[in-house]
N, C-alpha and C positions, 0 to 999 in steps of 0.2 A: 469312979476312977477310969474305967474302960472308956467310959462315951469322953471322956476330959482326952486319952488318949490318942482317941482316934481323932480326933481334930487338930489336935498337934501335927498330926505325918499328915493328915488333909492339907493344912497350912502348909507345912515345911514341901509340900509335891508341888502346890501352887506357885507357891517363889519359886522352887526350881526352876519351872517352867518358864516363871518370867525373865528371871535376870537371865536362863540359858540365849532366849531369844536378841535381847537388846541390852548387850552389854554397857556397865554406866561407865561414863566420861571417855566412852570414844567414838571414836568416826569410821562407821561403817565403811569398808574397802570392796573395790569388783575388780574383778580382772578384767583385762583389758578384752575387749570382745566389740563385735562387730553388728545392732543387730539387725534382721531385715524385717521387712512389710510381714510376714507367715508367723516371724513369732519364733527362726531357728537365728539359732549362734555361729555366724563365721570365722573361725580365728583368723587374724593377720598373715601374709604368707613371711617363709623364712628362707634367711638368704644363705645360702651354701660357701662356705669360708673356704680358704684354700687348705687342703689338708698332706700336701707334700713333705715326705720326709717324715710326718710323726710317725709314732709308735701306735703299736693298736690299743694300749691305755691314751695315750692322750687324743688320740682320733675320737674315742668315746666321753672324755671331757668335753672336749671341743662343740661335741653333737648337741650333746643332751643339754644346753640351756637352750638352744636352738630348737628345742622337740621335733627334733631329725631323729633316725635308727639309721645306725650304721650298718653296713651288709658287705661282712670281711672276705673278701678273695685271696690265695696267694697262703704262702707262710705262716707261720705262727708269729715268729720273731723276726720278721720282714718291719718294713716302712712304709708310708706309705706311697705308691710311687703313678698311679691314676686313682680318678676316682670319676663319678659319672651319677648325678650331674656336676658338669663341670664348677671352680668357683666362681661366686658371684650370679651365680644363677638363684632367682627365684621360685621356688618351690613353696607347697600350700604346707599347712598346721602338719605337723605326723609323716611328711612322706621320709620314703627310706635313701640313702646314700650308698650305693656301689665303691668301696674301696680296695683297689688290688694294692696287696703289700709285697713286696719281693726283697732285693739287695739294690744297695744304695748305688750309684755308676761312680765308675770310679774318674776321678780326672786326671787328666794329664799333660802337663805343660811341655811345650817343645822348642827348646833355643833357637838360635841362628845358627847358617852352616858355616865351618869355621873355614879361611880364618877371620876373627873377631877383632878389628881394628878401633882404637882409641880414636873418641869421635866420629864414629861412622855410625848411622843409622840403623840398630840393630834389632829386628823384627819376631816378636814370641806368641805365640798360638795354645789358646786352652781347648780342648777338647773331651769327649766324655764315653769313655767304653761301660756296657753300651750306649749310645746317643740318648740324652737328657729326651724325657716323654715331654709333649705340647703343653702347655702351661703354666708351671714356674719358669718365673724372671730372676735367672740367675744375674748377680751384683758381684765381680772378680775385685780382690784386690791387693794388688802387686806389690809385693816389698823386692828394691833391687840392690841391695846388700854392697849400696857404693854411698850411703849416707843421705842418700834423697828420700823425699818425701815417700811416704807411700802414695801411689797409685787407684783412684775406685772407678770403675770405670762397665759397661755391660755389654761392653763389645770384647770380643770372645781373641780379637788380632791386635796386639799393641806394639807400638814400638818405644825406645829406648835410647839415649846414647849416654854412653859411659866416660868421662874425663881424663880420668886415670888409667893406667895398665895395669893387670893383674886378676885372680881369680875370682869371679864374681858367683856367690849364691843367691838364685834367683828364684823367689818362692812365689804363691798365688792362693788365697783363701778364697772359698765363694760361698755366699750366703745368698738367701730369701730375702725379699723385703723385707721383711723384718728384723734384719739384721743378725739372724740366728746362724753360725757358721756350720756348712753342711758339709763341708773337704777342703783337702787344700793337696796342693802340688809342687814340688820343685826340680831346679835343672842347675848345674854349673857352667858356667862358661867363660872360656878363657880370654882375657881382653889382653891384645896384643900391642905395643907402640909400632906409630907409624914408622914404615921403612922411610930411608932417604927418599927425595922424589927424583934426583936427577940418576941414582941406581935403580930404580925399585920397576920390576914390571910386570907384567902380567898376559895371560894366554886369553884370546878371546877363546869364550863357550860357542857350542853350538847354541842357537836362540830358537830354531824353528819348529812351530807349532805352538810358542807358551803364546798367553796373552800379556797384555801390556804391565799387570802386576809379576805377573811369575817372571817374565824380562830383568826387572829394575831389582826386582829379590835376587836373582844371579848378579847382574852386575857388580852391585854397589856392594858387595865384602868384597870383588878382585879389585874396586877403586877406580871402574870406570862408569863415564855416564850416558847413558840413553839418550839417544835424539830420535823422537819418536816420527813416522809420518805415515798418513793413512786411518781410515775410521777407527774410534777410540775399542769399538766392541771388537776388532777383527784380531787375527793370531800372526804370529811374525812369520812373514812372509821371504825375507831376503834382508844380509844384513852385511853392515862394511863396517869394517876388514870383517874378512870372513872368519869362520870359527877355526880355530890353531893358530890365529896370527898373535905374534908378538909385540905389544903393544906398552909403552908409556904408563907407569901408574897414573890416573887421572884422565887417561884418553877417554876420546868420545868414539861411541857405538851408534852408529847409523841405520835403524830398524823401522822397518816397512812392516807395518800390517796389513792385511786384508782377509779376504772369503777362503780358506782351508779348501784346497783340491779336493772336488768328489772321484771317489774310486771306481772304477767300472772294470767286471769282472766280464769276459766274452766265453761262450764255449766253443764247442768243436761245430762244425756242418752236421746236418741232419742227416743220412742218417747215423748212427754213432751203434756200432756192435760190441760184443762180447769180444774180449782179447783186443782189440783194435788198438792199435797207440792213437788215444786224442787230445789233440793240444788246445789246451787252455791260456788264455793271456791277459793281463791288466793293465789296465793306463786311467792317464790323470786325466779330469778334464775341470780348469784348464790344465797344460801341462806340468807337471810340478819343476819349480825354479831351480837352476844349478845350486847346489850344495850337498843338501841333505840324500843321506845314505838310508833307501827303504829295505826294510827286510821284509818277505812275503812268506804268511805260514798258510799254506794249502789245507784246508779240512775235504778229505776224497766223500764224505757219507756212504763208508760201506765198506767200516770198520780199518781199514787200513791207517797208520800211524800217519798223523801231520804230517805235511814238509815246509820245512822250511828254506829259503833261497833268498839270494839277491837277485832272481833272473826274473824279469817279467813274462816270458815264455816257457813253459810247463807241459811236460804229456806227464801219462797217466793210463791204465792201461784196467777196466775193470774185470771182476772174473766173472759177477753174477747179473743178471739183467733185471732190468725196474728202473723206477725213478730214482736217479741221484741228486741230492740238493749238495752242489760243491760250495764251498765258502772261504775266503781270502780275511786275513786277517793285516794289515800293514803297520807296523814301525819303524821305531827310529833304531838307530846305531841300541840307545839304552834300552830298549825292550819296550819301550812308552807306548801303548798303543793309540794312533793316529788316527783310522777309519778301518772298514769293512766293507764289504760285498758280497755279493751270492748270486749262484744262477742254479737252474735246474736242467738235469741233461737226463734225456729219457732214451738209456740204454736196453736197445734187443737183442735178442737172438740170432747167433749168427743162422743165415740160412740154408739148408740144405744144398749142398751140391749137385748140379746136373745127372741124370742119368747116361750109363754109356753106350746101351740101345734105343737111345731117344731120335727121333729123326725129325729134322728142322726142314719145314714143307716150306716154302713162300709163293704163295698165289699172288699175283699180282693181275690186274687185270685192268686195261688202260680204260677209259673212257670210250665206250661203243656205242656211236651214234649210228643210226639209220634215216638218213634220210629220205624219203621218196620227194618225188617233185613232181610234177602230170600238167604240162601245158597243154592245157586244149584252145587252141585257135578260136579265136571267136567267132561265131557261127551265127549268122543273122540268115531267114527265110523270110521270105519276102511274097505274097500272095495277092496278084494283085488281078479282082475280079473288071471287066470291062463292058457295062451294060450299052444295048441299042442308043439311049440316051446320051450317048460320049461323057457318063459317070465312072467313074473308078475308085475301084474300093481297093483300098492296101491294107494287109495284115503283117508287120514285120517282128519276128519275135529271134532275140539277141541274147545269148549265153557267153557271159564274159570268159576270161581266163581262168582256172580254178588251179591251184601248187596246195599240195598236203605237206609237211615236213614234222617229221616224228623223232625224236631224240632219248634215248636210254642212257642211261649212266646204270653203271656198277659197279661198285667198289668191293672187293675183298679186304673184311679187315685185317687184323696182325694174324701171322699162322697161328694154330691150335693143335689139337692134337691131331694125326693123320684121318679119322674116321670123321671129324667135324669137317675138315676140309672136302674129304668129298661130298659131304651132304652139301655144303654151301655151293660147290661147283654144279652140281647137280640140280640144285634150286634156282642158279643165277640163269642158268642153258632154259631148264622148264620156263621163267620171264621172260626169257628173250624172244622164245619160240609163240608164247603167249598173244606177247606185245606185236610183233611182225602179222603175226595173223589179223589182229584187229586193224593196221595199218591199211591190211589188204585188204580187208571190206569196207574202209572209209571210202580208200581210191575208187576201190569199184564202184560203190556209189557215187561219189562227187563228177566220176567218167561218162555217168552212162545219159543216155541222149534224152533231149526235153521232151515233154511229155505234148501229146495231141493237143493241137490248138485249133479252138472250136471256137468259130464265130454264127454267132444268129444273127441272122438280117433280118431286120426290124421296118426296112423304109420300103414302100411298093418297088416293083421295077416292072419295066417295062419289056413285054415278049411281045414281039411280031406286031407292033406298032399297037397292041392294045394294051390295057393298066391291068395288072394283077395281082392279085394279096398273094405275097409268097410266106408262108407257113411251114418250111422246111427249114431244117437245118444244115449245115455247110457241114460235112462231117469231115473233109480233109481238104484246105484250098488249093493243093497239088493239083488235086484228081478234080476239080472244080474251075482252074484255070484250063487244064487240057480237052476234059468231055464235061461238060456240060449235066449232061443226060444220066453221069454216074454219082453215085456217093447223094442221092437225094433222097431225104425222108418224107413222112407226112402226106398228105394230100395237097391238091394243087386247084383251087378253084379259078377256073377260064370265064372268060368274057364274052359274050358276043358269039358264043360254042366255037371259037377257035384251040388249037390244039395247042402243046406245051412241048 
């Protein structure tokens, strides 16, 4: 009975084993899987859905068939209102999703400005405090509470017109692609019948500075029309009838666009002291057209209160010294700000006053030439020896003209203080005394007389009718034309034993 037993639970492990492995009458399943060359499993990557506006339960619905982890930022009981990576991005098996949850923005619809006329084009703006985050595509849609269709539409500016007179509620739902309603918003507004047209009129606005939409948004509830001219991008420039004119319901408005005047803020002269009144001034360039009224708010840097003015010339007066960055702010009549400007003024210290023992020297000292000048005549000698032989030897030696001219300048510069000055007077006299001296030893040299001139005779001559080597030298042909017999060197070999 034992050994019958154990074969029993032998058997009964056996089947276990088999039927656990390959279950009968079905069809083995795999998941879906990707595999490579090594033999590992790459899952498919998963694509990141858009997760705006849920809750942090259905943000983790959302995830987890995705085998995404969600990673909650922000609030408990927030929405969700980013997330990162963005949607539609693809991410690998398991990676995690960044969701900030916070408060939903609230929206907010804004009518037309009154008044609201029956059949006049009437323009409503949705908008979102705080501003809608980057990627939901909000879908708005307009119910206008005069019996018409509803409105779907993903542009954020619609307009309107209404048939009838009378009180209009004017609401806006917006939803996600998907059609899931995430707020809505409403406005009333009063739709008025049109006045008579041969009573009915109107004040032209001031128009300057809008551009060609924010023009035709004024116009058309006074019931007149725009006649635009000038590049389509530029701001109104100048416009007929000017702004307070009383006009025709239905008139036309004559508006020029162009390039918006730049501002140019100018400061004071350099240099710019402590207490000093300095004037500042602005201008247009080009200059801005007759009509508009600018108002100009001065910022001083350095802490003193704004000004504001209509004058384009300004003082200002500061207490403390530094760099000032002054800055101009310009508008209109309504406060609308127009442009800006700035400049930097670098305010110093005012400077010390003179002293009352101070004494103000001025050296002046003109241009002190010296010239010297030394005409020496020209001076030719002339030596002219006369042998037996009716030869004659000339020696003539010629010293041109010779002029020195020497010129000094001195200048004193600006006075200084008394003991510089006389050191420099002092210093200028020691040059001058200097320079004259060297003057007077050029001249003396260039004056003094040429030097001995000394000829050697080279060709025999002839004494007392015989030939002789003469072997002397001529040591001065002065004394050589008068004696003979004087100024002779050397020996003198004779001929024939005649004498010399």
């Amino acid at each position: 009975m034992v050994s019958g037993l154990s074969v029993v639970v032998l058997s009964v492990s056996f089947a276990a084993l088999v039927f656990g492995q390959v279950p009968p009458n079905r069809t083995q399943t795999k998941p879906p899987v990707n595999e490579t060359r090594g033999g590992s499993i790459r899952l498919p990557p998963s694509i990141v859905p858009l997760l705006f506006g849920m809750k942090r339960v259905e943000v983790v619905r959302a995830l987890e068939p995705l085998h995404l982890r969600p990673k909650f930022l922000g609030i408990e009981d927030g929405i969700a209102l980013a997330q990162d990576p963005a949607a539609g991005t693809s991410v690998p098996y398991g990676s995690g999703v960044a969701v900030t949850l916070g408060r939903m923005p609230e929206l907010v619809l804004k009518g037309p400005p009154a008044p609201a006329y029956v059949g006049s084009e009437l323009t409503f703006t949705v908008s979102f405090v705080p501003p809608l985050p980057a990627g939901p595509k909000a879908i708005y849609q307009f119910t206008w509470g005069d019996g018409s269709p509803t409105e779907s539409t993903a542009n954020a500016v619609v307009t309107h017109r209404f048939v009838d007179a009378g009180a209009r509620v004017v609401s806006v739902i917006w939803t996600l692609n998907d059609r899931v309603k995430i707020g809505s918003a409403r406005v009333a507004v009063d739709i008025l019948p049109l006045p008579p047209v041969d009573t009915a009129t109107s004040y032209v606005p001031l128009l300057f500075g809008m551009n060609r939409v924010e023009v035709s948004r004024v116009l058309e509830p006074l019931g007149l029309q725009p006649k635009f001219s000038g590049p389509d991008n530029g701001s109104a420039m100048e416009q007929k009838p000017p702004a307070g004119t009383r006009v025709r319901y239905g008139s036309a408005v004559a508006v020029t666009l162009g390039m918006m005047p730049q501002l140019v803020l100018k400061g004071p002269a350099a240099p710019a002291y402590v207490g000093k009144e300095l004037t500042f001034s602005v201008a247009f360039v080009p200059p801005l057209p007759a009509g508009p009224k600018a108002i100009y708010h001065f910022t001083w840097g350095d802490g003193s209160p704004t000004e504001s003015t209509g004058n384009t010339v300004v003082t200002h007066r500061f207490a403390d010294a530094g760099a000032r960055p002054v800055s101009v702010i310009w508008t209109l009549s309504d406060g609308v700000k127009i442009g800006s400007a700035g400049v930097v003024v670098e305010i110093l210290p005012v400077p010390p006053p003179p002293s009352d023992t101070a004494q103000t020297a001025t050296v002046a000292t003109s241009d002190t030439s010296a010239t010297v000048s030394t005409d020496t005549a020209a001076s030719q000698t002339t030596v002219t020896t006369t042998t037996s032989d009716n030869s004659t030897t000339t020696v003539t030696t010629t010293t041109e003209p010779t002029t020195a001219t020497a010129s000094t300048t001195t200048s004193v510069p600006t006075p200084g203080p008394p003991n510089l000055l006389v050191w420099i007077g002092a210093a200028a006299v020691i040059l001058l005394l200097v320079v004259t001296f060297l003057l007077a030893r050029v001249l003396r040299a260039l004056n003094r007389k040429p030097p001995k001139t000394q000829a050697q005779a080279k060709s025999p001559v002839a004494f007392n009718g015989g030939v002789r080597a003469v072997e002397y030298e001529i040591e001065h042909p002065e004394l050589i034309r008068r004696r003979p017999e004087v100024g002779l060197r050397g020996g003198v070999r004779a001929e024939e034993g005649d004498d010399v």
